[in-house]
C-alpha positions as CSV (number, residue, x, y, z in Angstrom):
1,X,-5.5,-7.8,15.0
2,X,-8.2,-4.6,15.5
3,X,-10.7,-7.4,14.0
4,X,-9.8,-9.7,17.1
5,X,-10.0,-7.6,19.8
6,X,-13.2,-6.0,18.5
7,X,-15.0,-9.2,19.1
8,X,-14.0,-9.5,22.1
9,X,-15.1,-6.1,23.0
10,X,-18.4,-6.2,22.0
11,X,-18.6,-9.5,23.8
12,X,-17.5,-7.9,27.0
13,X,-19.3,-4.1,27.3
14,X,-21.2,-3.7,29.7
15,X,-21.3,-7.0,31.3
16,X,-19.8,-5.3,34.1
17,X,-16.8,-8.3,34.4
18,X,-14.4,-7.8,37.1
19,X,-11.1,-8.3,36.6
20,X,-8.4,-8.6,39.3
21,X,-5.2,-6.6,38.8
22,X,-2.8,-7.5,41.9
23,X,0.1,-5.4,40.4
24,X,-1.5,-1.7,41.0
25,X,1.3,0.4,41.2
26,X,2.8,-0.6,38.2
27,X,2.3,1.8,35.3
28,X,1.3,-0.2,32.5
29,X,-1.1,-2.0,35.0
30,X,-2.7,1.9,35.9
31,X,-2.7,2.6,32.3
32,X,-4.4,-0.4,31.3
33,X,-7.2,-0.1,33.9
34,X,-7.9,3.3,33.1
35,X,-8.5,2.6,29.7
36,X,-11.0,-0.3,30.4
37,X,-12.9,1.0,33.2
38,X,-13.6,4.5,31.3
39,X,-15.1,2.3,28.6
40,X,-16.7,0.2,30.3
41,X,-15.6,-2.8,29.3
42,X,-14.8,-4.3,33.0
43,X,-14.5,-2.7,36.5
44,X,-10.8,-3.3,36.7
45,X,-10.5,-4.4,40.7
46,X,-6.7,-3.2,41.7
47,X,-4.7,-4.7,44.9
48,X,-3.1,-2.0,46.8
49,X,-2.9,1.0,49.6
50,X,-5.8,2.5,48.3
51,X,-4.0,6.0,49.3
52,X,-0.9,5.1,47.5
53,X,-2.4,3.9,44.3
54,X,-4.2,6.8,43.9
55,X,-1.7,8.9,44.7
56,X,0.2,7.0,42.2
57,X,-2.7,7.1,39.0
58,X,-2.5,10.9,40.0
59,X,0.9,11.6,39.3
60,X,0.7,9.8,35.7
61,X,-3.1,11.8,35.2
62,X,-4.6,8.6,34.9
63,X,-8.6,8.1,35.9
64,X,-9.5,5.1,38.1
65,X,-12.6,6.1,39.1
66,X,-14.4,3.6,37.9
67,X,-12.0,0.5,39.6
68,X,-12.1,-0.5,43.0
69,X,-9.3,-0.3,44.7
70,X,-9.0,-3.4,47.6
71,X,-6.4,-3.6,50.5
72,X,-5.3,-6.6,51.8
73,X,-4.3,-5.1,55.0
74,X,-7.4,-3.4,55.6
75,X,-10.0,-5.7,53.3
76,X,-13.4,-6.4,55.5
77,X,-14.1,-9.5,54.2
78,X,-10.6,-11.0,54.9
79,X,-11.9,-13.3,58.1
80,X,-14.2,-15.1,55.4
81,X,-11.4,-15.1,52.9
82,X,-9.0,-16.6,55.3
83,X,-11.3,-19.6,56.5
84,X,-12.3,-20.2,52.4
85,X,-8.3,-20.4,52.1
86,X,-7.7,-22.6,55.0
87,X,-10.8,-24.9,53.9
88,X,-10.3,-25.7,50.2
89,X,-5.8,-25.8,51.4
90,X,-7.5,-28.8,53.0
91,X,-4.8,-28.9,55.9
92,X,-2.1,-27.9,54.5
93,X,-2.4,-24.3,55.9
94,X,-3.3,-23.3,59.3
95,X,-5.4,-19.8,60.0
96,X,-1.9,-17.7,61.4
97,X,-0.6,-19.3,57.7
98,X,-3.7,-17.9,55.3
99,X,-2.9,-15.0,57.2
100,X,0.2,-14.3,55.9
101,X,0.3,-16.0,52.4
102,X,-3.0,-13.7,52.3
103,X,-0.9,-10.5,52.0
104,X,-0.1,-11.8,48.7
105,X,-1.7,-9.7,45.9
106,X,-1.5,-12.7,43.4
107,X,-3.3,-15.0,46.2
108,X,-5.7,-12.5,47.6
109,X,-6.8,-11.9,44.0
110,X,-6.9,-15.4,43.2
111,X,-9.1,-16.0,46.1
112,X,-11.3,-13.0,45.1
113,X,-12.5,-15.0,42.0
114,X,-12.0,-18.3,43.8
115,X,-14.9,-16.6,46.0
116,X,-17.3,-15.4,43.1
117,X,-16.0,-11.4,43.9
118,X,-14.3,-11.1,40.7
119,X,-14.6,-12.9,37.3
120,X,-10.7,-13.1,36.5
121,X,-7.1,-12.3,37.5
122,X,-4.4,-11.2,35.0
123,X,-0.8,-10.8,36.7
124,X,3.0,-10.6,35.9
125,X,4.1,-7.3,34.8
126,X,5.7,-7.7,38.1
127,X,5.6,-11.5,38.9
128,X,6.9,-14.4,37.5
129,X,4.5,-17.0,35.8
130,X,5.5,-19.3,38.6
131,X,4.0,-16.5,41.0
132,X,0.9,-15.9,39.6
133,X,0.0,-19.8,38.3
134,X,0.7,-21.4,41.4
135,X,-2.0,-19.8,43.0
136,X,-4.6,-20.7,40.5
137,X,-3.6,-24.6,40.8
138,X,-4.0,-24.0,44.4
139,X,-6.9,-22.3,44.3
140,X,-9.2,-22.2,41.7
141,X,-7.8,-25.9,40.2
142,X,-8.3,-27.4,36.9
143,X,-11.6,-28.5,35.7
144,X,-13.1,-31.7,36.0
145,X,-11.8,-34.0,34.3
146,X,-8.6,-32.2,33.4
147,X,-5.5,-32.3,35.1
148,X,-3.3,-30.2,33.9
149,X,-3.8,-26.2,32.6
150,X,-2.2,-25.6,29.5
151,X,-0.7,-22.5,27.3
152,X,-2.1,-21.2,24.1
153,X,-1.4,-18.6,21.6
154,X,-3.8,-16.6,18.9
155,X,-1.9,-16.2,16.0
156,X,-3.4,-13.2,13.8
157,X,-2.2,-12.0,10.7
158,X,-4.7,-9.6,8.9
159,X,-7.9,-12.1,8.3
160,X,-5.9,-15.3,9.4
161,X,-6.8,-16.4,13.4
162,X,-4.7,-19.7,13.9
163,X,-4.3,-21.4,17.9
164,X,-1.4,-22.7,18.7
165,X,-1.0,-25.0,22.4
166,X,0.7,-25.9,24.1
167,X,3.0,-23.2,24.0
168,X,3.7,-22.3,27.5
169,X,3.4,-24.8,30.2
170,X,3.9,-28.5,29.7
171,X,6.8,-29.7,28.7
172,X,6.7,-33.0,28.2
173,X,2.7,-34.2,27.9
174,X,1.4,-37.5,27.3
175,X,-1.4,-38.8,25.1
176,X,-3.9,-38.0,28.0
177,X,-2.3,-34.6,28.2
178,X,-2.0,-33.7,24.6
179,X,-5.9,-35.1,24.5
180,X,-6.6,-32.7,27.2
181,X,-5.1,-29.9,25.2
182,X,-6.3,-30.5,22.2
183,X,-10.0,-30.4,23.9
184,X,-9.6,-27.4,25.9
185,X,-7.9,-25.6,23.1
186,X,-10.8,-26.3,20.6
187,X,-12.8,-24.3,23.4
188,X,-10.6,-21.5,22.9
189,X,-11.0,-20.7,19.4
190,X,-14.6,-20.7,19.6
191,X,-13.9,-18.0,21.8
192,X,-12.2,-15.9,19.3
193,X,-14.7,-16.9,16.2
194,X,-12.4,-19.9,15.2
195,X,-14.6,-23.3,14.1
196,X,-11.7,-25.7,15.4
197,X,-10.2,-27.6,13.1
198,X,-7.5,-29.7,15.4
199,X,-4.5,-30.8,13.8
200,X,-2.5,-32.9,16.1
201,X,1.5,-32.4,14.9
202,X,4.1,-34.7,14.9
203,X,7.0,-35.4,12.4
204,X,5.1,-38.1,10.6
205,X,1.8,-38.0,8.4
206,X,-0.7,-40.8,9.4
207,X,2.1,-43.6,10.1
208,X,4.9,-42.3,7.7
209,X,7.6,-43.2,10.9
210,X,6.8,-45.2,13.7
211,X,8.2,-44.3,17.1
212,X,7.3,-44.0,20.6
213,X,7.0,-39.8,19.7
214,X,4.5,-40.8,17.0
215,X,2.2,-43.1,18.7
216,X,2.0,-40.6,22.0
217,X,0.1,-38.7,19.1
218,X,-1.9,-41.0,17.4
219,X,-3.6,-42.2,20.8
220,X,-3.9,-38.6,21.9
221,X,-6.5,-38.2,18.7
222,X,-8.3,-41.5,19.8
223,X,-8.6,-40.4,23.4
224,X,-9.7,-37.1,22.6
225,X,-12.4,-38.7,20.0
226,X,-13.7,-40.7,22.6
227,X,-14.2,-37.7,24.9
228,X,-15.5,-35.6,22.1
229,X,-17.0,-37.8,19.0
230,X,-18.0,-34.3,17.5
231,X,-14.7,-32.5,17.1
232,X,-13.2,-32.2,14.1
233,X,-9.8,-33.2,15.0
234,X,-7.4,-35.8,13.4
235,X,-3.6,-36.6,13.4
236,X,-0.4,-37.3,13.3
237,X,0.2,-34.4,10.9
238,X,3.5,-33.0,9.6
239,X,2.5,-28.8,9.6
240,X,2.1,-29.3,5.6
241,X,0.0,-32.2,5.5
242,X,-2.5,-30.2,8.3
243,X,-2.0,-26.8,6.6
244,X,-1.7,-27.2,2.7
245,X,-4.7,-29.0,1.0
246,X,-2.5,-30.1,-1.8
247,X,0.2,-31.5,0.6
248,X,-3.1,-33.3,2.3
249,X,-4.7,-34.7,-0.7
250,X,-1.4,-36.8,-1.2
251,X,0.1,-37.8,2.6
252,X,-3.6,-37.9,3.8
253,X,-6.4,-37.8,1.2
254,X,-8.9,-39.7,4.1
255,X,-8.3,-36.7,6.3
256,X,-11.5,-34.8,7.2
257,X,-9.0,-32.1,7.9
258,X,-8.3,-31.8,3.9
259,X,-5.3,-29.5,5.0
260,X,-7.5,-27.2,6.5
261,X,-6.5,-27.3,10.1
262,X,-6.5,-23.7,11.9
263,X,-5.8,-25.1,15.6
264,X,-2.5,-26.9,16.0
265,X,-1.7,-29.1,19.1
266,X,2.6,-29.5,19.3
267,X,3.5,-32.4,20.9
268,X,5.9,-31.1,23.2
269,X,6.8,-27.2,24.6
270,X,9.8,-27.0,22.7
271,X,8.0,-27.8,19.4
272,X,5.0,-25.2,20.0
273,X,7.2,-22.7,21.3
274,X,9.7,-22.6,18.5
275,X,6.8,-22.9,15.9
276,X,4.8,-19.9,17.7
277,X,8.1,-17.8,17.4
278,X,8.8,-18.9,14.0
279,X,5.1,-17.7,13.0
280,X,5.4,-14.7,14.4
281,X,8.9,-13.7,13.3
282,X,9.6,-15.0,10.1
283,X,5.7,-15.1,8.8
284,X,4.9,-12.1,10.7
285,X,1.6,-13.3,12.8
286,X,1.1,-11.4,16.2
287,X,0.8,-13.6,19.0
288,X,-1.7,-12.9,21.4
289,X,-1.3,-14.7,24.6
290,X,-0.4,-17.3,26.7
291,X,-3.8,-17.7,27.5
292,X,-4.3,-20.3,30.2
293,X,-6.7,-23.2,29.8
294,X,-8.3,-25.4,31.7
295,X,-9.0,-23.6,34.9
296,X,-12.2,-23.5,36.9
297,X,-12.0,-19.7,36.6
298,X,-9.8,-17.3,34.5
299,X,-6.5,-16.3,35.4
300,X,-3.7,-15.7,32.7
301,X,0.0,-14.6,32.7
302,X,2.1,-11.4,31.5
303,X,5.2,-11.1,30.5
304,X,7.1,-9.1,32.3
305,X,8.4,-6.9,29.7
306,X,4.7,-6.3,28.9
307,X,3.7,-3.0,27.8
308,X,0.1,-1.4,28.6
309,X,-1.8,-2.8,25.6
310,X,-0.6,-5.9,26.2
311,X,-2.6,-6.0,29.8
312,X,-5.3,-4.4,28.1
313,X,-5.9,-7.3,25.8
314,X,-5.3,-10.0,28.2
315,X,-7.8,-8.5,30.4
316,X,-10.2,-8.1,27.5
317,X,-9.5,-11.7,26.9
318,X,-10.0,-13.1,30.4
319,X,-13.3,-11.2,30.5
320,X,-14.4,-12.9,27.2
321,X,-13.1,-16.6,29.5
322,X,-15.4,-15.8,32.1
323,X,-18.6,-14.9,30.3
């Protein structure tokens, strides 16, 4: 795990990425932004009563000197912000509305990096993922030619770095969808130093059982080959036939994958998030994340029973997104 997030801090320093952090009286959130700003690894840019959150980083002897501390109530630039809002809303919020939602931290923040004034958001110690996503898809929107973000998790154990998507959001994705993840998920492990290898899961190896379950997978791999002929992705897979090369050399010797897959795409959010959780508690692999995919700009989602390294990593990750 120190490996990981080593990487990413040496990709980060000094680049001087901000990183929005609506939830600034919370004290993992305080914690957290002390610890990156006094190391410079990004100018942590907190939403709050600048009188209150210092009063507040005082009490727990934290130092947020180098974060800037930004007030919706009293923010200067909020008459630009509000007609940005109420232009790319396209109608379906008037000026008295941006006005209000505005005194949102999670959509002020989002509109900060919608605007080019920060590089990322993380949210929800506080917040539910609803609460700080729906912004983003507001906001900030997918990228071209995707439609829909998408949830993944780094598994590390010691050496090992393995993605895992979708974990998080879609519930029940197409082949267009599960294309669309596979894609931007091979973009997030070349963030973390993995060469994706994209196994696309099912419960049958390369036509073993036929069923509507199966061939949702099978086209996903020929839509995504289409839209990248260079990735090295193939599928269906049963987990042993993508993981084991002896398991591969019998069920799918043609495989370029030669059961050496280290990015996994589940074809539904049950299946990825009981196979994450399995990972992590019975093989003992750390799961960082969900990191969200597929967004313009970065914005990614904590759990609310979070602790203060964990917002220190994700804000380490979304600085690594936006660079």
């Amino acid at each position: 795990m120190s490996d990981l997030f080593e990487t990413l801090t040496d990709k980060v320093h000094g680049k001087g990425k901000r990183i929005v952090l609506p939830e600034a009286l919370d004290e993992r959130i305080l914690t957290a932004a002390s610890r990156l700003g006094t190391k410079g690894l990004v100018i942590p840019v907190l939403v709050g009563n600048e009188d209150e959150v210092k009063q507040k980083a005082g009490e727990l002897g934290l130092d947020i000197s180098t974060a800037e501390i930004l007030d919706p109530e009293s923010y200067e630039g909020m008459e630009e912000m509000v007609q940005s809002f109420v232009e790319r809303r396209k109608g379906k919020a008037t000026e008295a509305d941006a006005k209000e939602i505005l005194k949102d931290g999670n959509y002020f923040g989002t509109m900060l990096v919608y605007m080019g004034k920060a590089d990322g958001l993380v949210s929800g110690a506080v917040h539910s993922t609803a609460d700080t996503v729906r912004p983003a898809l507001q906001i900030i929107k997918t990228k071209p030619g995707i439609k829909k973000t998408s949830g993944v998790f780094i598994m590390v154990r010691e050496e090992e770095k393995y993605v895992f998507a979708d974990c998080a959001i879609n519930m029940t994705p197409d082949s267009e969808d599960l294309a669309e993840i596979a894609l931007a998920s091979s973009e997030t492990a070349k963030l973390f130093d993995v060469d994706p290898k994209v196994a696309m899961l099912s419960f049958s190896t390369k036509g073993s059982a036929k069923s509507p379950e199966t061939e949702k997978v099978v086209e996903a791999v020929k839509v995504a080959k289409e839209k990248n002929p260079d990735l090295m992705i193939d599928g269906e897979f049963q987990f042993d036939a993508a993981f084991v090369p002896s398991v591969a050399e019998k069920k799918a010797p043609d495989s370029p994958l030669k059961g050496e897959a280290n990015t996994f795409i589940f074809p539904s959010l049950e299946a990825g998030n009981i196979g994450y959780k399995i990972a992590q508690r019975l093989g003992g692999f750390d799961a960082v994340g969900p990191v969200l995919q597929g967004l313009n700009q970065p914005v990614n989602d904590l759990s609310r029973g979070c602790n203060a390294d964990d917002v220190y990593k994700l804000a380490l990750i979304t600085a690594a997104q936006s660079l």
